[in-house]
N, CA, C, O and CB atoms as a CASP TS submission, in Angstrom:
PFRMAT TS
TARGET T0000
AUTHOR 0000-0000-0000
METHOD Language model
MODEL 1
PARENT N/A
ATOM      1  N   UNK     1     -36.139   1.356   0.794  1.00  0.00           N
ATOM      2  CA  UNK     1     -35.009   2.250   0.830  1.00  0.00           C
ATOM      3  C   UNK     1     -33.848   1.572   1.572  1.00  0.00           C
ATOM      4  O   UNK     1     -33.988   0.993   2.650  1.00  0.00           O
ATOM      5  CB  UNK     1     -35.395   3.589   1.500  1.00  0.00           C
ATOM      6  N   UNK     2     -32.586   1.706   0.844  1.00  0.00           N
ATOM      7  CA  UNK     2     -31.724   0.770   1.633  1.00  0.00           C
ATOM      8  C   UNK     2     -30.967   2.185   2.470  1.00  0.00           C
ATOM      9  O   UNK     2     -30.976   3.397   2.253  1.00  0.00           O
ATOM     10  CB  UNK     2     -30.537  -0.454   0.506  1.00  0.00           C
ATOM     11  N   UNK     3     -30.349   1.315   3.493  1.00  0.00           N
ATOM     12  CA  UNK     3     -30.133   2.107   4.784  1.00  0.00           C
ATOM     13  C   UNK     3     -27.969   1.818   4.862  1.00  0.00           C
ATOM     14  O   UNK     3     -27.249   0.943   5.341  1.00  0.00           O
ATOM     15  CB  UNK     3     -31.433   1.095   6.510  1.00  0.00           C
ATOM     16  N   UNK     4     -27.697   3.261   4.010  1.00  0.00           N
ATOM     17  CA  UNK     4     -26.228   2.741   4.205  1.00  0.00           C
ATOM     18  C   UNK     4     -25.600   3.205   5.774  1.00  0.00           C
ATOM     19  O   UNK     4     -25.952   3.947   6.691  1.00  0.00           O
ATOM     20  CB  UNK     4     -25.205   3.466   2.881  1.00  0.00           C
ATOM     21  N   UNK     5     -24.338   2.188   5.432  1.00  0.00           N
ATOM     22  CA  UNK     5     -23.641   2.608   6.605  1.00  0.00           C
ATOM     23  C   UNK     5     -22.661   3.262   6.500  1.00  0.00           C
ATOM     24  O   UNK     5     -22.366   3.719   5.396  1.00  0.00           O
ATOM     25  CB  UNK     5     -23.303   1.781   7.301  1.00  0.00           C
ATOM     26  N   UNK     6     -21.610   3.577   7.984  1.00  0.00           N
ATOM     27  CA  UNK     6     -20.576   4.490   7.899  1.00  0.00           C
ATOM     28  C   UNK     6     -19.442   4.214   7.232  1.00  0.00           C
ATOM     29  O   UNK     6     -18.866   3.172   7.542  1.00  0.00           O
ATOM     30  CB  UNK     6     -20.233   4.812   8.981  1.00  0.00           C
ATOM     31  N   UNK     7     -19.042   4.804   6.500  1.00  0.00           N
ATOM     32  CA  UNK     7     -17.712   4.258   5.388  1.00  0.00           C
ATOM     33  C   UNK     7     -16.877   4.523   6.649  1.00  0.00           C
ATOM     34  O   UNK     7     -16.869   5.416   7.496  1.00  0.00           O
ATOM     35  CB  UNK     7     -17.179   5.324   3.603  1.00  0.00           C
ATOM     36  N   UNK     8     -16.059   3.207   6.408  1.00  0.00           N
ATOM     37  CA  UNK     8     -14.557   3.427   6.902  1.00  0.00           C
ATOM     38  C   UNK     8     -13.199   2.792   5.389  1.00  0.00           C
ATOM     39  O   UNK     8     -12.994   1.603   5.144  1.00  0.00           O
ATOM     40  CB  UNK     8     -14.426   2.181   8.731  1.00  0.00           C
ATOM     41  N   UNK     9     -12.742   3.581   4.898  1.00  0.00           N
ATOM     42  CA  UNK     9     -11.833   3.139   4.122  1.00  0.00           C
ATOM     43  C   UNK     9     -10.632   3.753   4.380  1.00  0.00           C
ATOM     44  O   UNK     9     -10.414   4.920   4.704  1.00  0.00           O
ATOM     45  CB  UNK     9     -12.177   3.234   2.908  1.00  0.00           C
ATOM     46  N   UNK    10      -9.495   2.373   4.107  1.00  0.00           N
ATOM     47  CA  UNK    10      -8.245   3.208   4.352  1.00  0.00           C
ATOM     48  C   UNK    10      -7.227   2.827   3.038  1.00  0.00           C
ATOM     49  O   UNK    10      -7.926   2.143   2.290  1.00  0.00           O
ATOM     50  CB  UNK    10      -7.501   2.786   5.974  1.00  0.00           C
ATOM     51  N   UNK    11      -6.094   2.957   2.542  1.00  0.00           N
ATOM     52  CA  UNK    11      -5.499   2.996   1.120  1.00  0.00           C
ATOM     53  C   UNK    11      -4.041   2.202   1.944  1.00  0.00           C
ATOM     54  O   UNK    11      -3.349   2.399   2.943  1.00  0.00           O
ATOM     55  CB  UNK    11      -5.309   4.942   0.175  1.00  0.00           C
ATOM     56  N   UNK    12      -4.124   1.235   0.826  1.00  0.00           N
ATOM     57  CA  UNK    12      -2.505   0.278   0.973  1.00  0.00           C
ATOM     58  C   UNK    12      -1.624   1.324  -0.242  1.00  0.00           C
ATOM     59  O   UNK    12      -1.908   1.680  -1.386  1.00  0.00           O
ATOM     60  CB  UNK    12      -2.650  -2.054   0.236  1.00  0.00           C
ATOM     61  N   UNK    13      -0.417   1.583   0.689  1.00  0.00           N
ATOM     62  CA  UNK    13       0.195   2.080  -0.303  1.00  0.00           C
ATOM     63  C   UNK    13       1.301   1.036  -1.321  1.00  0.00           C
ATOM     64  O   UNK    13       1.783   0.037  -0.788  1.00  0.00           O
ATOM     65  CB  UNK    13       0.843   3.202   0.377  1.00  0.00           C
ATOM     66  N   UNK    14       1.560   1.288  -2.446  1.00  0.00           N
ATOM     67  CA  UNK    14       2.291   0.403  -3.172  1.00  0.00           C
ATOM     68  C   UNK    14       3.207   0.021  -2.962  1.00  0.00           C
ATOM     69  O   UNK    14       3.827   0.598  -2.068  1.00  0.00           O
ATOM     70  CB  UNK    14       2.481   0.585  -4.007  1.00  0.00           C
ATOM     71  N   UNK    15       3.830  -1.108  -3.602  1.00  0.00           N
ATOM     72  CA  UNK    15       5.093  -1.753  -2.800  1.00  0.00           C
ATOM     73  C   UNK    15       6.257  -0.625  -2.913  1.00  0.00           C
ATOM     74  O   UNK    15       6.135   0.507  -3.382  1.00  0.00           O
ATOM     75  CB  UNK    15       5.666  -3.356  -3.551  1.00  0.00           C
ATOM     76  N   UNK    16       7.541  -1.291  -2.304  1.00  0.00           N
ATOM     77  CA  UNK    16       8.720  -0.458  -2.402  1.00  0.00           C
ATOM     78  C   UNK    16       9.362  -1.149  -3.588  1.00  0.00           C
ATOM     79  O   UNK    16       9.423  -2.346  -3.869  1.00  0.00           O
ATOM     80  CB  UNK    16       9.658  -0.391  -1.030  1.00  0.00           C
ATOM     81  N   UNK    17       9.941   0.202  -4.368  1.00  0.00           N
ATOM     82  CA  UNK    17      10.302   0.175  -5.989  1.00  0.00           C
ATOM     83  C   UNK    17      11.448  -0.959  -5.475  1.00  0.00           C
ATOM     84  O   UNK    17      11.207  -2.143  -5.707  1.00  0.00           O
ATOM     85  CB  UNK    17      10.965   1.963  -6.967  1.00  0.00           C
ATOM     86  N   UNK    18      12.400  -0.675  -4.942  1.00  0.00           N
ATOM     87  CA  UNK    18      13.409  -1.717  -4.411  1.00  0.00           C
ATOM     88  C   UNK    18      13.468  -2.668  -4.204  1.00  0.00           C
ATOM     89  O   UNK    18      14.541  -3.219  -3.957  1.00  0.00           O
ATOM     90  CB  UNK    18      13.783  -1.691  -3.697  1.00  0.00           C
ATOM     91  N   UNK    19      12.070  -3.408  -4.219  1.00  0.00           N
ATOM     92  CA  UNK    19      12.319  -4.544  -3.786  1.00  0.00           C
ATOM     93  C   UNK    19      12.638  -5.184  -2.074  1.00  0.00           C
ATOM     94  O   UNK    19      12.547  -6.307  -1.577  1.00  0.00           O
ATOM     95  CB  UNK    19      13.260  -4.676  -4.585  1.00  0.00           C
ATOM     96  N   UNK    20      12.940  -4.169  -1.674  1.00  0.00           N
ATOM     97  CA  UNK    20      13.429  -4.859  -0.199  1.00  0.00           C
ATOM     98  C   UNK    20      12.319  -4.529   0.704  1.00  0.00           C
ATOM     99  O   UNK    20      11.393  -3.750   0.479  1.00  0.00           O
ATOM    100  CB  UNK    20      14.952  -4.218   0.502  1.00  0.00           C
ATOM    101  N   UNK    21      12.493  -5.080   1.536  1.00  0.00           N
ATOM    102  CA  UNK    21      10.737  -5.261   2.614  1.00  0.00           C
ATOM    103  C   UNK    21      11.613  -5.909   4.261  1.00  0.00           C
ATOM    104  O   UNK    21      12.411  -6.799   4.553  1.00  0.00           O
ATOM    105  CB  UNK    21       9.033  -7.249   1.582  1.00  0.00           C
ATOM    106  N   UNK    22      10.888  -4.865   4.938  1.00  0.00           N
ATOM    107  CA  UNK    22      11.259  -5.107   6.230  1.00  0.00           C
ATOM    108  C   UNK    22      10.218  -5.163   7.013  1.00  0.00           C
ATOM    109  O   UNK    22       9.064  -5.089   6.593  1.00  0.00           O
ATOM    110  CB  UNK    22      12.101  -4.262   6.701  1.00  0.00           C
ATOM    111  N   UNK    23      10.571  -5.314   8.346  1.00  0.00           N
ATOM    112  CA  UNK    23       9.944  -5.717   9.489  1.00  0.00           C
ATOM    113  C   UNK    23       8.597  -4.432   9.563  1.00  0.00           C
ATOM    114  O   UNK    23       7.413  -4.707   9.759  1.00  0.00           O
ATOM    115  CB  UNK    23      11.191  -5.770  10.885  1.00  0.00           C
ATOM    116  N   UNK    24       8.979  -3.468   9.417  1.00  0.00           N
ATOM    117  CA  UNK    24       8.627  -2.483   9.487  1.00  0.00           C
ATOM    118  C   UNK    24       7.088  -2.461   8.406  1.00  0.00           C
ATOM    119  O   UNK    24       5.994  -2.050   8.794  1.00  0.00           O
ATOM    120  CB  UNK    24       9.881  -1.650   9.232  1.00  0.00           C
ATOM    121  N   UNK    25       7.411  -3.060   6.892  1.00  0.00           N
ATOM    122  CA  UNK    25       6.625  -2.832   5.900  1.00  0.00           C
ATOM    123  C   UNK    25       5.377  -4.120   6.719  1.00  0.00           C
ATOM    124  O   UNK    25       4.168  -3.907   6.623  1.00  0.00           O
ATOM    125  CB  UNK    25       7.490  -3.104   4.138  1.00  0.00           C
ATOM    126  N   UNK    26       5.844  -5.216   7.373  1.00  0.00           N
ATOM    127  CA  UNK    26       4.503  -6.308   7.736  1.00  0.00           C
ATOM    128  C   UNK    26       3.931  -5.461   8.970  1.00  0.00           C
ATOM    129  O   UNK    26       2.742  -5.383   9.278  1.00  0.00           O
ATOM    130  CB  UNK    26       5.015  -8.230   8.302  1.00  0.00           C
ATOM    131  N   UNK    27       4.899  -4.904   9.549  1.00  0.00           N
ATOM    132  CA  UNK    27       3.709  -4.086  11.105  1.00  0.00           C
ATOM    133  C   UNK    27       2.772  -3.366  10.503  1.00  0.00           C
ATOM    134  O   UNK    27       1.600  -3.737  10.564  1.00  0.00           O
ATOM    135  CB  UNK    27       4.479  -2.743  12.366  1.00  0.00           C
ATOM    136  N   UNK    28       3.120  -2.268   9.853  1.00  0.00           N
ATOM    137  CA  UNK    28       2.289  -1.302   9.252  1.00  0.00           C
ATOM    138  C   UNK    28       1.182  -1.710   8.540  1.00  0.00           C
ATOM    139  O   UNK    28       0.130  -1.071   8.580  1.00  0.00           O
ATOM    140  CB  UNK    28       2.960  -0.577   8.473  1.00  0.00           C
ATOM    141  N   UNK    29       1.404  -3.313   7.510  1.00  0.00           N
ATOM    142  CA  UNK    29       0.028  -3.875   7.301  1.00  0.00           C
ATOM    143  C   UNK    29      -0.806  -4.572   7.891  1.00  0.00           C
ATOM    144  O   UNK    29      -1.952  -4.851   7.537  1.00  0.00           O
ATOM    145  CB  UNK    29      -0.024  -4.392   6.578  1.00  0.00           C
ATOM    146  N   UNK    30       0.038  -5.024   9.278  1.00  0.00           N
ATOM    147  CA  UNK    30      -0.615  -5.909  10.526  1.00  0.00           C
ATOM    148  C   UNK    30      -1.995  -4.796  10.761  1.00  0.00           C
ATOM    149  O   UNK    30      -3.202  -4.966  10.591  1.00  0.00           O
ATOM    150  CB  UNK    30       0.690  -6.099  12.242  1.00  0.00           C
ATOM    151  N   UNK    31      -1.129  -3.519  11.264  1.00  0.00           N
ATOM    152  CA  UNK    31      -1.814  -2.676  11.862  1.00  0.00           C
ATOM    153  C   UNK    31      -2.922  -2.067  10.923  1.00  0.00           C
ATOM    154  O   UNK    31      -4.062  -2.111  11.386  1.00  0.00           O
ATOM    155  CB  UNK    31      -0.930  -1.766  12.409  1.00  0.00           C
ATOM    156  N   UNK    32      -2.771  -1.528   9.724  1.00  0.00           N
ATOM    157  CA  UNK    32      -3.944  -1.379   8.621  1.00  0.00           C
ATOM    158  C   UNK    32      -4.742  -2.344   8.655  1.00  0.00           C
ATOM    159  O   UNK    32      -5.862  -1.949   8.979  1.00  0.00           O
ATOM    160  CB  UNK    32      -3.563  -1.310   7.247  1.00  0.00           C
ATOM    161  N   UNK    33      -4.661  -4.203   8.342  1.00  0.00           N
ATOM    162  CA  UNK    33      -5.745  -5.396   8.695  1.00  0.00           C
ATOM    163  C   UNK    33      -6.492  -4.986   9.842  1.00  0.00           C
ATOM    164  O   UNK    33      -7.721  -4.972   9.786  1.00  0.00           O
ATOM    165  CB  UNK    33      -5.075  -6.866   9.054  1.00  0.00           C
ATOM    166  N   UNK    34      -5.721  -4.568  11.136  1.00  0.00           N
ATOM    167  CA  UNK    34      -6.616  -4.566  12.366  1.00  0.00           C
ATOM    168  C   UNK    34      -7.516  -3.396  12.155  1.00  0.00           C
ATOM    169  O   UNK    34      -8.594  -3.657  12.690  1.00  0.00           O
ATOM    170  CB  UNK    34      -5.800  -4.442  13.787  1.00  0.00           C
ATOM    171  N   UNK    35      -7.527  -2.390  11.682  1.00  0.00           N
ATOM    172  CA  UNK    35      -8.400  -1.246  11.678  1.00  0.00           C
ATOM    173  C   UNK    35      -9.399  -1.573  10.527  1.00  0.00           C
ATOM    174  O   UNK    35     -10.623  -1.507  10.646  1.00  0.00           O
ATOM    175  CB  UNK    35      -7.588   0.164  11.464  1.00  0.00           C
ATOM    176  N   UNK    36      -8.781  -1.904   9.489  1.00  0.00           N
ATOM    177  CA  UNK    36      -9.753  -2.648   9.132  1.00  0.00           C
ATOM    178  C   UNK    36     -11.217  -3.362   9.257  1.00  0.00           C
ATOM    179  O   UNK    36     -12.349  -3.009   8.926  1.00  0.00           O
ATOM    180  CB  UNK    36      -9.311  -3.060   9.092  1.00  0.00           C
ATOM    181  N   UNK    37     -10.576  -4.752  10.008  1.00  0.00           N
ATOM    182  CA  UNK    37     -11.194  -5.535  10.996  1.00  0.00           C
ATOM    183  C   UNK    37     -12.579  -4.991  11.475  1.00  0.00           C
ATOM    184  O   UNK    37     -13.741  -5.270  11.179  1.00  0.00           O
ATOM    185  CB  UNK    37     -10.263  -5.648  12.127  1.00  0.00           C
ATOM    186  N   UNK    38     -11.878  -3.926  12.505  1.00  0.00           N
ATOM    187  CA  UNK    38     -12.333  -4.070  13.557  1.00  0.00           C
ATOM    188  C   UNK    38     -13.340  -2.673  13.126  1.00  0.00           C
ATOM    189  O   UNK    38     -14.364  -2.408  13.755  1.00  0.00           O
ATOM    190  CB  UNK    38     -11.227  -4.177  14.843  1.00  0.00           C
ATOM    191  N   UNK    39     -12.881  -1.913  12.034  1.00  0.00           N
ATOM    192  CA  UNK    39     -14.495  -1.172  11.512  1.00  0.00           C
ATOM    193  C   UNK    39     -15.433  -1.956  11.158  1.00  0.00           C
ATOM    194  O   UNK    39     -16.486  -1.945  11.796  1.00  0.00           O
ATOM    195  CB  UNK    39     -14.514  -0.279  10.263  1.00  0.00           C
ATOM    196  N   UNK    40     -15.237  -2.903   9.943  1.00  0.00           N
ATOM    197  CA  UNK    40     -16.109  -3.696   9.846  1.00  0.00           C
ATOM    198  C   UNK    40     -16.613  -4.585  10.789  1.00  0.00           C
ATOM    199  O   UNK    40     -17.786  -4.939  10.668  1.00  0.00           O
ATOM    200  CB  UNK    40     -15.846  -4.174   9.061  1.00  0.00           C
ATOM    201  N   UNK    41     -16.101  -4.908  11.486  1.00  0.00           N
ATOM    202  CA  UNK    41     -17.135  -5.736  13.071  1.00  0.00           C
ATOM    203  C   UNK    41     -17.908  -4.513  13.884  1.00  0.00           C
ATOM    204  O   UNK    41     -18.725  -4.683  14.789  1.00  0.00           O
ATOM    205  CB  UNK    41     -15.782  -6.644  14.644  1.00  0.00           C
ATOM    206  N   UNK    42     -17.570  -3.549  13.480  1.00  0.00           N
ATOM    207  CA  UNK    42     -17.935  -2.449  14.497  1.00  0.00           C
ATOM    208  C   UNK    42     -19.252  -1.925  13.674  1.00  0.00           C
ATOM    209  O   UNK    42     -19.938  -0.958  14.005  1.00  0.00           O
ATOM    210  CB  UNK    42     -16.590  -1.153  14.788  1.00  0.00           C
ATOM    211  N   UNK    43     -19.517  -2.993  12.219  1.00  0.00           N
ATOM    212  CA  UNK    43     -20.862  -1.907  11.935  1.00  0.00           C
ATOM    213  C   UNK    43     -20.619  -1.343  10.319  1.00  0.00           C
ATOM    214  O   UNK    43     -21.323  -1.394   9.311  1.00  0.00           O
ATOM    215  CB  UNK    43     -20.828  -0.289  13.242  1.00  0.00           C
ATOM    216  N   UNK    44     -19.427  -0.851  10.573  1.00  0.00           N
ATOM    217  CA  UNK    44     -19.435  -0.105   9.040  1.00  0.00           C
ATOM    218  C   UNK    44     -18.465  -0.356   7.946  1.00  0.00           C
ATOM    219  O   UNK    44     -17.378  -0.928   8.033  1.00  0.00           O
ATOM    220  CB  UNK    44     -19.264   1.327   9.181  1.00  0.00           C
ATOM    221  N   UNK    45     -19.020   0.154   6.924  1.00  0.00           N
ATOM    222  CA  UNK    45     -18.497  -0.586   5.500  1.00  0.00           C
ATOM    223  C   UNK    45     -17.585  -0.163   5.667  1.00  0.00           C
ATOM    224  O   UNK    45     -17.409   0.957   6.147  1.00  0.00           O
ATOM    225  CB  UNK    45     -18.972  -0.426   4.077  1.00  0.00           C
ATOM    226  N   UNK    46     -16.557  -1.097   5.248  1.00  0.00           N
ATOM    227  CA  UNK    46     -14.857  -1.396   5.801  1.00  0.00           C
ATOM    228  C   UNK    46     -14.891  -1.681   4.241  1.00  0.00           C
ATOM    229  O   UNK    46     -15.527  -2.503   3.582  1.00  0.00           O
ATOM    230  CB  UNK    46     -14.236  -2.946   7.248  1.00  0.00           C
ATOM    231  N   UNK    47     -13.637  -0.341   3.761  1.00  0.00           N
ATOM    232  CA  UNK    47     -13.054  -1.324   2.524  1.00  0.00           C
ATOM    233  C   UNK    47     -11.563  -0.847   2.541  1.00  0.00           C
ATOM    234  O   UNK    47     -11.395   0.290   2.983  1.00  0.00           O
ATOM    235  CB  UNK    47     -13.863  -1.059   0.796  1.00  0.00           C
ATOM    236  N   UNK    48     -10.193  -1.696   2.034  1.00  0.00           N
ATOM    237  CA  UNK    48      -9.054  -1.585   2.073  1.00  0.00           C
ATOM    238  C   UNK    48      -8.746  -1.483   0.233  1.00  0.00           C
ATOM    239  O   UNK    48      -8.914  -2.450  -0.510  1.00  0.00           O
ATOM    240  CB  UNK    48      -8.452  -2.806   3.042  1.00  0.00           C
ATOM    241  N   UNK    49      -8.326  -0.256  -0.192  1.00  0.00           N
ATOM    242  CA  UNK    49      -7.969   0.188  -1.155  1.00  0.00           C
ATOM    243  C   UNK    49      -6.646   0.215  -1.708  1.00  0.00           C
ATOM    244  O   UNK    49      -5.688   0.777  -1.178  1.00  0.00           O
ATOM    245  CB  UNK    49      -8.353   1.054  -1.065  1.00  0.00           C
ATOM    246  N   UNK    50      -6.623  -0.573  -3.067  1.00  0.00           N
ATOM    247  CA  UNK    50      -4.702  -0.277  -3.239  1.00  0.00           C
ATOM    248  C   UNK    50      -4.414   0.923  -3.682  1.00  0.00           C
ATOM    249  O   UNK    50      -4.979   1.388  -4.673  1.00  0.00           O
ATOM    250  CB  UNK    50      -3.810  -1.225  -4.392  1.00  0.00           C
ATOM    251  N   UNK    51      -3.520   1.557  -3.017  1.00  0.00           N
ATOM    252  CA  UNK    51      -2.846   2.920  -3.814  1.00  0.00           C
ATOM    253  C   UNK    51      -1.318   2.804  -5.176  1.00  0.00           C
ATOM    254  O   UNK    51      -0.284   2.182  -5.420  1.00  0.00           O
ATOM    255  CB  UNK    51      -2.152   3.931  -2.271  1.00  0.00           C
ATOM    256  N   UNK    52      -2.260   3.985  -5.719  1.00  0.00           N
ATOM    257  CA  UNK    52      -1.388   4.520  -6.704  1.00  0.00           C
ATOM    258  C   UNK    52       0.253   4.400  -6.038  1.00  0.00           C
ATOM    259  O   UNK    52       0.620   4.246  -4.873  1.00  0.00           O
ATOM    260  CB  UNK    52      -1.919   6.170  -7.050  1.00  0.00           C
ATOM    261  N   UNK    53       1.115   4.557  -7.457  1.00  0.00           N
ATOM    262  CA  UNK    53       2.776   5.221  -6.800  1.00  0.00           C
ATOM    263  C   UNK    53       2.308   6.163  -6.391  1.00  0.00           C
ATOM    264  O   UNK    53       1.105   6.425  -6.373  1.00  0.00           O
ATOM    265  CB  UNK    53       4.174   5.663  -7.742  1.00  0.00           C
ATOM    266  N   UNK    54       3.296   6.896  -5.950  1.00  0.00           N
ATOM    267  CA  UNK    54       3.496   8.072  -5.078  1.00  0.00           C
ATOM    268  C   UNK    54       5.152   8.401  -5.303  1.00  0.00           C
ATOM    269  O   UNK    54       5.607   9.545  -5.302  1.00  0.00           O
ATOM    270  CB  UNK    54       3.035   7.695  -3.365  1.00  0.00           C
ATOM    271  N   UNK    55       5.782   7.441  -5.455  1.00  0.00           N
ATOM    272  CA  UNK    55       7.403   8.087  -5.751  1.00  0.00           C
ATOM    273  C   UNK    55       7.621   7.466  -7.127  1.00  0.00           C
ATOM    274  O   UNK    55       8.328   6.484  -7.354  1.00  0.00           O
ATOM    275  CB  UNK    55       8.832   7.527  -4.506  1.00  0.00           C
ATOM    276  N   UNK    56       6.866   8.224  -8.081  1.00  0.00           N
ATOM    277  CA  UNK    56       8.066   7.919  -9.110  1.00  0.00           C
ATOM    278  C   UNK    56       9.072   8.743  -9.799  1.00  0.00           C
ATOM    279  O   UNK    56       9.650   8.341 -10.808  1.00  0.00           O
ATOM    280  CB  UNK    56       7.586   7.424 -10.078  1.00  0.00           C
ATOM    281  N   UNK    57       9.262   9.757  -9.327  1.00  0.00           N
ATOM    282  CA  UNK    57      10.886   9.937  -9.491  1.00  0.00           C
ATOM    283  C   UNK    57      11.909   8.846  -9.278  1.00  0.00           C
ATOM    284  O   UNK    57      12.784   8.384 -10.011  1.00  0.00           O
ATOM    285  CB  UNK    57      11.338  10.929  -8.558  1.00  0.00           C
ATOM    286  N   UNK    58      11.303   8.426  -7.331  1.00  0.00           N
ATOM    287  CA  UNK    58      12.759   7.154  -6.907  1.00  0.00           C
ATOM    288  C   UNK    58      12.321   6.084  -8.037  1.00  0.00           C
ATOM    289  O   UNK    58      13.218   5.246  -8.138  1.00  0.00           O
ATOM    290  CB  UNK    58      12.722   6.160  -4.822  1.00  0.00           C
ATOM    291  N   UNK    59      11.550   5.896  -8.674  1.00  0.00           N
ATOM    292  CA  UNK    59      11.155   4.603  -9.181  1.00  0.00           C
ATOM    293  C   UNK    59      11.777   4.639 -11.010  1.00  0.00           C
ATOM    294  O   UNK    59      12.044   3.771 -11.841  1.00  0.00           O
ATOM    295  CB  UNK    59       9.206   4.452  -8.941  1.00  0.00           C
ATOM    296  N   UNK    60      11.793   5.843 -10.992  1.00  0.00           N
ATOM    297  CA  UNK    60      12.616   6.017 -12.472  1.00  0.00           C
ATOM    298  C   UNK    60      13.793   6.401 -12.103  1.00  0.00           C
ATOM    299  O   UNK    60      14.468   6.702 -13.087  1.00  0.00           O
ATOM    300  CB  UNK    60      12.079   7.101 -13.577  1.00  0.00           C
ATOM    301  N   UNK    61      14.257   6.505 -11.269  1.00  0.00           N
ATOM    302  CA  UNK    61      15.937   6.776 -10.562  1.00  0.00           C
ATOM    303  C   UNK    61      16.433   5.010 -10.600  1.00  0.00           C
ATOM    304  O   UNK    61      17.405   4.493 -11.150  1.00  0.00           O
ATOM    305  CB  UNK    61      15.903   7.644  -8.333  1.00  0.00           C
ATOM    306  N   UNK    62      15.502   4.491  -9.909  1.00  0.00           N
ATOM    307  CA  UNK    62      15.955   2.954  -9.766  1.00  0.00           C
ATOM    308  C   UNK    62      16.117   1.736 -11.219  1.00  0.00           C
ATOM    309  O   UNK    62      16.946   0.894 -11.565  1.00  0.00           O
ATOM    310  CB  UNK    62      14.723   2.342  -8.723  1.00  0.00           C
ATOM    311  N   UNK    63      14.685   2.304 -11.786  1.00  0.00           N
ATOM    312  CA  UNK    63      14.874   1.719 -13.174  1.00  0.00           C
ATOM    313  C   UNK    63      16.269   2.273 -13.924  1.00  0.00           C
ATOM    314  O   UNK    63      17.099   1.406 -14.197  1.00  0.00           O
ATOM    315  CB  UNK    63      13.523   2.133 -14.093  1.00  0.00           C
ATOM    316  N   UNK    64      16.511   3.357 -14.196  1.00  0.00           N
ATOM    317  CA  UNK    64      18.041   4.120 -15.150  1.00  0.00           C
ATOM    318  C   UNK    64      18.863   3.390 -14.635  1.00  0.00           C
ATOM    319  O   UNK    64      19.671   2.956 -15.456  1.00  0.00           O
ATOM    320  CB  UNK    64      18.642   5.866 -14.954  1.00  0.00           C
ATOM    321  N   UNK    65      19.028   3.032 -13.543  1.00  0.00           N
ATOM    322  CA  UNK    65      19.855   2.659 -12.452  1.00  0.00           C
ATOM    323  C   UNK    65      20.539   1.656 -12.955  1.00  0.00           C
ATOM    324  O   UNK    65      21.673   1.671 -13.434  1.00  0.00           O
ATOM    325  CB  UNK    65      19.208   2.312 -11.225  1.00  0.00           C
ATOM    326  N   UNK    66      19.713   0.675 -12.810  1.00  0.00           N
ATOM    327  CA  UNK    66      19.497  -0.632 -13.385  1.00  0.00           C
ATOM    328  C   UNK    66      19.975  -1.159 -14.528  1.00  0.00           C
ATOM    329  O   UNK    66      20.785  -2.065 -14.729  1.00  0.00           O
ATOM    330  CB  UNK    66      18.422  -0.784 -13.524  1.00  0.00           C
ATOM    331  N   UNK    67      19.197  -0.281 -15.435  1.00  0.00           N
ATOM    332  CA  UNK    67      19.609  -0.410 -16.864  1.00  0.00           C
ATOM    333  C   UNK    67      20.701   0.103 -17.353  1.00  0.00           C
ATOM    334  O   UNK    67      20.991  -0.290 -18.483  1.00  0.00           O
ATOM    335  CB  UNK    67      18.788   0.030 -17.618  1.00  0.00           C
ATOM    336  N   UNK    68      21.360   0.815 -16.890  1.00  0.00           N
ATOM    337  CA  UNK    68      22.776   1.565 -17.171  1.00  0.00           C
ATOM    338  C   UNK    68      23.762   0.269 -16.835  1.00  0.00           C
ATOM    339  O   UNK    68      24.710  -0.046 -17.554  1.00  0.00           O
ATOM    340  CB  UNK    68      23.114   3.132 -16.012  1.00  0.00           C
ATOM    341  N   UNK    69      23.195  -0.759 -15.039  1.00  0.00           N
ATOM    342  CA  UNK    69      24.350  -1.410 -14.976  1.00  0.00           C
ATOM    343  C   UNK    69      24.136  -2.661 -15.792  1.00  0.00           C
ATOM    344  O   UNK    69      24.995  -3.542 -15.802  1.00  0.00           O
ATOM    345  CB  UNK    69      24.765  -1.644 -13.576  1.00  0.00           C
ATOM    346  N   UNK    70      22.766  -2.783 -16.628  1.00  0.00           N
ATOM    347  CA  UNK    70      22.839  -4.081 -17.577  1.00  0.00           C
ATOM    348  C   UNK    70      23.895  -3.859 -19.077  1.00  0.00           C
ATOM    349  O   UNK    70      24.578  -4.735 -19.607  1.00  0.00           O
ATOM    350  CB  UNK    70      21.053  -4.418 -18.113  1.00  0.00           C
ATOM    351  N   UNK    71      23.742  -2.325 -19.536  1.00  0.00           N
ATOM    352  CA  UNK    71      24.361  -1.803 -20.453  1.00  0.00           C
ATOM    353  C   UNK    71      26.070  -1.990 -20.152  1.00  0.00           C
ATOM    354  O   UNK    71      26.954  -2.196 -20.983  1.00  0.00           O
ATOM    355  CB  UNK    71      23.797  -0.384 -20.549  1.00  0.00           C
ATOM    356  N   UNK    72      26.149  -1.887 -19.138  1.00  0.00           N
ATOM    357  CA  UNK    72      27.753  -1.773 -18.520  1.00  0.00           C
ATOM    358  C   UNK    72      28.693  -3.236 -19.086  1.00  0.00           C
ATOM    359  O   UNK    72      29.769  -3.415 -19.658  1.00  0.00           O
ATOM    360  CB  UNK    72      27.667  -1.786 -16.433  1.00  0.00           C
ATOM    361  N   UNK    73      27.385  -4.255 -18.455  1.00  0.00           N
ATOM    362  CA  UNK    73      27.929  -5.296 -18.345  1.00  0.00           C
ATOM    363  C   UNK    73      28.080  -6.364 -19.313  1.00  0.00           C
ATOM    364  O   UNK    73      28.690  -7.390 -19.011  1.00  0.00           O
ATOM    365  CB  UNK    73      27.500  -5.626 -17.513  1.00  0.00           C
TER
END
């Protein structure tokens, strides 16, 4: 009989539709790696999950966006 252990999972959320990435977007994954980490050294099944969008309204706001100013030009 296999003997599981304590799930620890946590979810990367998807990039920003924009394109732009700040200081802010590497802490937040610094800090997700370390919890990570440090479940799995601690014993239990550690897994880091990619997440779904979550904004696509902004993400079809940004695409129209876009394409309106390729049409323009």
């Amino acid at each position: 009989m296999k003997i599981l252990k304590e799930p620890y999972t946590i979810v990367i959320p998807p990039p920003n539709v924009t394109g732009s990435l700040h200081m802010g977007h590497s802490f937040q994954y610094a800090i997700m790696d370390f919890y990570t980490r440090y479940n799995h050294m601690s014993g239990k099944d550690a897994h880091w999950q990619v997440g779904s969008d979550h904004a696509g309204i902004a993400t079809q706001m940004v695409v129209e966006n876009n394409l309106a100013k390729k049409r323009n030009h």
